[in-house]
C-alpha positions in Angstrom: -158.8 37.3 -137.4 -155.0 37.3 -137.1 -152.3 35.2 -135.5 -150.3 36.5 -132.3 -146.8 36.7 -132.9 -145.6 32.9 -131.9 -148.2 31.1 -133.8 -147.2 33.5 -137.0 -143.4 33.0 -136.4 -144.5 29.3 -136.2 -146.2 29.0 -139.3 -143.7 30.4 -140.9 -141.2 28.1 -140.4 -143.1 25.3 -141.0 -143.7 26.7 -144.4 -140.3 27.3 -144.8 -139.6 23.8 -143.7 -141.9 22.4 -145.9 -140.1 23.8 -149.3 -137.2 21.5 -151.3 -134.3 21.7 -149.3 -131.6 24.3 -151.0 -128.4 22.1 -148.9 -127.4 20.0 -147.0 -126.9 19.7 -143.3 -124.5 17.0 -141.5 -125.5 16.6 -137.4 -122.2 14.9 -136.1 -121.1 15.6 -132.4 -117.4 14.7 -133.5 -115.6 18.0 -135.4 -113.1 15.8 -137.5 -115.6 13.3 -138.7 -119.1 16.1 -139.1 -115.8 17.7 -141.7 -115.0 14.3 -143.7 -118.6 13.8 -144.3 -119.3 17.4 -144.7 -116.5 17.5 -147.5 -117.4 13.8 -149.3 -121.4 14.8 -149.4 -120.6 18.4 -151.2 -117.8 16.4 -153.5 -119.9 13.6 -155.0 -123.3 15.5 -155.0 -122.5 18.6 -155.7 -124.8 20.9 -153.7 -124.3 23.2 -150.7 -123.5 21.5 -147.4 -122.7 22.9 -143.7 -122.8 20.9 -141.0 -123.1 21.2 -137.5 -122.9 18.9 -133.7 -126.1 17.7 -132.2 -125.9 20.7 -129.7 -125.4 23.3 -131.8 -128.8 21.9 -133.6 -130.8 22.0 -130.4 -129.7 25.7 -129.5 -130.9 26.8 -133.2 -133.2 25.1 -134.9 -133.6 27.6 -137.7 -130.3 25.7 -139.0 -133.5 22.9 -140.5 -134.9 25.5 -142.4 -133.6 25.7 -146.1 -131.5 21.9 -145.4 -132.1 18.2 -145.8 -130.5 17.0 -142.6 -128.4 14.1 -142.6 -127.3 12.2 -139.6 -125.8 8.9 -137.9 -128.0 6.4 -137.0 -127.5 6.7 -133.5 -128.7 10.4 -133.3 -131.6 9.7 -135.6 -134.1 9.3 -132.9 -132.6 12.4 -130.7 -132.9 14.4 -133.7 -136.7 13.5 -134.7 -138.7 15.9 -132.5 -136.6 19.1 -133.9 -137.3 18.4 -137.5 -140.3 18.7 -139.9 -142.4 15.4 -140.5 -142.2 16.4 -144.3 -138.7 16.5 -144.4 -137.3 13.8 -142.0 -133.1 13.5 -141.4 -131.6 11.2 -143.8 -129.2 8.8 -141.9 -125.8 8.4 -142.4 -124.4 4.7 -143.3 -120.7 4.6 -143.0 -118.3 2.5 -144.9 -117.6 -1.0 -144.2 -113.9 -1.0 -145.4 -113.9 -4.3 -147.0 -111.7 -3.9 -149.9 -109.1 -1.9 -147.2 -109.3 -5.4 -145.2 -108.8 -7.0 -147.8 -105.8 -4.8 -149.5 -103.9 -5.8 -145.9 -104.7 -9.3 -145.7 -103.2 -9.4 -149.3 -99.9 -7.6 -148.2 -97.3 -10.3 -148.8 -94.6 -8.4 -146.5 -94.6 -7.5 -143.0 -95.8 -3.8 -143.4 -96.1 -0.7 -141.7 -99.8 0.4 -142.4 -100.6 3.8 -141.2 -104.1 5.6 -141.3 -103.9 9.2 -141.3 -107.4 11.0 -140.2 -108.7 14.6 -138.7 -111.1 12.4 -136.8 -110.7 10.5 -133.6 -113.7 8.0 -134.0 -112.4 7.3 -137.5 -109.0 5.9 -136.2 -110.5 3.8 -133.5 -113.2 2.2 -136.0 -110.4 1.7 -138.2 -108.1 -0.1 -135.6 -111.0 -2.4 -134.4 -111.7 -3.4 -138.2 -108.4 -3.7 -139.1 -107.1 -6.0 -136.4 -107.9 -9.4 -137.0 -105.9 -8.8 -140.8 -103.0 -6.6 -139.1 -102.5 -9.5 -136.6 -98.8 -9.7 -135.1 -97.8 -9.6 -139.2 -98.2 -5.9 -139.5 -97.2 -2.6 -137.6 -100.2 -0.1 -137.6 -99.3 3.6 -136.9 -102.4 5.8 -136.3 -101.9 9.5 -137.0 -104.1 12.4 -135.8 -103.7 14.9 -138.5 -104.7 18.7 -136.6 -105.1 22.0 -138.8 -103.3 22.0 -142.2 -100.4 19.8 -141.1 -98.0 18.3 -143.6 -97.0 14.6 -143.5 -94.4 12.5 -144.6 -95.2 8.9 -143.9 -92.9 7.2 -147.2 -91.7 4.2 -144.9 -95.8 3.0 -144.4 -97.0 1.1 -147.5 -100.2 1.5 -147.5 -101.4 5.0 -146.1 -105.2 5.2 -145.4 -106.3 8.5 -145.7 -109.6 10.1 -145.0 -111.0 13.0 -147.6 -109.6 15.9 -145.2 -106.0 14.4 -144.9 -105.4 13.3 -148.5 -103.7 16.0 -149.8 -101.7 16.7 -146.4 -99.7 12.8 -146.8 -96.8 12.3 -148.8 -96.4 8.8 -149.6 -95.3 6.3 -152.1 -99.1 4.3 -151.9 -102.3 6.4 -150.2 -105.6 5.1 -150.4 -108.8 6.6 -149.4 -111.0 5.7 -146.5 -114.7 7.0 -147.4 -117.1 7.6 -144.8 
């Protein structure tokens, strides 16, 4: 009594699947954001983390084996059927900025507020949450930081940066937007 090929590949990697995860794995479709979260997981826990888009996932699954996924909420019930019941993805709860919100609405000058990210859906969540304490008081400059680009943004006060661009922003104030 023996297994054909498939059902022995199969059982293999649902023994793989089933051991304690040596890394981390991020599923995020959007490059500059799958990197922020990428970089802020393997920063504050201190273990082994790769990431990857939703696509890339569904062409290899193998990238499950060895990894604790971790994921958006939004992709959470996409990514269900390609991952082990014993190890389930781990979603992703972003940020509500509340103490950014309210470093602006305590701003007692008309300012130039900039937020400097790698990733696109960053800066438009940012803009939206931002708005109602920017109002017509404030100028908000958005920057799109690409590659290993240096920036000089001294006449903004304050700079909201994300993990990737922090070191890239000269400024005379820079605060950190965590994911």
């Amino acid at each position: 009594m023996g297994f054909d090929l498939q059902a022995l590949r199969r059982r293999v990697r649902e023994r793989l699947l089933a051991e304690s995860p040596d890394h981390l794995l991020v599923v995020e479709n959007e490059p500059g954001l799958r990197e922020i979260i990428r970089r802020e997981l393997e920063k504050h826990l201190g273990m082994p983390t790769q990431s990857c888009s939703l696509d890339e996932f569904v062409r290899e699954p193998g990238l499950a084996i060895g990894a604790q996924i971790l994921v958006a909420n939004h992709l959470v019930e996409t990514i269900k059927p390609l991952i082990s019941l014993n190890r389930p993805a781990m979603e992703v709860v972003y940020s509500l900025a509340a103490e950014h919100v309210n470093l602006i609405n305590q701003l007692q000058n008309p300012s130039i507020i900039s937020i400097a990210s790698s990733s696109e859906s960053l800066l438009r969540t940012a803009k939206s949450i931002f708005a109602p304490a920017i109002k017509r008081r404030h100028v908000l400059h958005e920057v799109l930081v690409k590659d290993k680009a240096k920036l000089s943004l001294v006449d903004s006060d304050p700079i909201f940066c994300d993990t990737v661009t922090i070191g890239m922003v000269r400024a005379r104030t820079r605060c950190i937007i965590s994911s």
